[in-house]
C-alpha positions as a printed NumPy array, in Angstrom:
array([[  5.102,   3.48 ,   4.111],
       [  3.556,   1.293,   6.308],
       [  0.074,  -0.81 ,   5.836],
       [ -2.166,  -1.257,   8.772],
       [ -4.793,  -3.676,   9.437],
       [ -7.514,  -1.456,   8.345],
       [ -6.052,  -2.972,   4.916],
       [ -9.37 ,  -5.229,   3.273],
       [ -6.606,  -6.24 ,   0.313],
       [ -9.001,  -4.778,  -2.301],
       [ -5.429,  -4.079,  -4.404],
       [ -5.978,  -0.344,  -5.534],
       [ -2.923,   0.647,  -3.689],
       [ -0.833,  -2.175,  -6.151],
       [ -2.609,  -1.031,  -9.423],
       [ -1.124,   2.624,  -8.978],
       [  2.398,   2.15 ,  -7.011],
       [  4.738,   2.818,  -9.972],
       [  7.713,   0.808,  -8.064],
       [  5.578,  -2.256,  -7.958],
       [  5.92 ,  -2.581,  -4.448],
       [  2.863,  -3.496,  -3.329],
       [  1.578,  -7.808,  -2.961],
       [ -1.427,  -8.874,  -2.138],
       [ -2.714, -12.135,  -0.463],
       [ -5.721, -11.54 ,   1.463],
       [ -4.179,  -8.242,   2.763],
       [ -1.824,  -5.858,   1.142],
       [  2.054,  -5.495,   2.173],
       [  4.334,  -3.529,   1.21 ],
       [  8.09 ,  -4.714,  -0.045],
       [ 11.475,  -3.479,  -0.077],
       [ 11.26 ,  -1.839,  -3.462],
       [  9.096,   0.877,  -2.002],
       [ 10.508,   4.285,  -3.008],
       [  8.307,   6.152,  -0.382],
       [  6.282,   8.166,  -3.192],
       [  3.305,   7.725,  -1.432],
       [  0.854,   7.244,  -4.409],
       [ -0.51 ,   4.084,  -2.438],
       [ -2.032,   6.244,   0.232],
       [ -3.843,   8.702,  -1.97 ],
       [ -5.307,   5.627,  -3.609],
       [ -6.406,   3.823,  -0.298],
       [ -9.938,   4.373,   0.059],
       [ -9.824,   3.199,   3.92 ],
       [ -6.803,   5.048,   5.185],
       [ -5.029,   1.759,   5.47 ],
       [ -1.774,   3.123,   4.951],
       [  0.388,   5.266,   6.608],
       [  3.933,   7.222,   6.367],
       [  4.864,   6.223,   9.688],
       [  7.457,   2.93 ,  10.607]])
């Protein structure tokens, strides 16, 4: 999962990633403890994030 810079850091995506993989500071990014579920990209109301690298 990747997070492009459509991202407005609003922080949905963090509240439902259940691998708590998501930080936010001004924009959203996404960590190394991301198990690719892609719950964060149903949540994103702008499309900001993607499946591809």
């Amino acid at each position: 999962m990747r997070i492009t810079q459509a991202c407005v850091g609003c922080g949905h995506c963090k509240v439902f990633c259940p691998a708590g993989a998501i930080e936010t500071c001004g924009v959203s990014r996404i960590n190394d403890k991301c198990i690719e579920c892609g719950k964060c990209k149903g949540y994103c109301a702008l499309g900001a994030i993607t499946e591809e690298p």
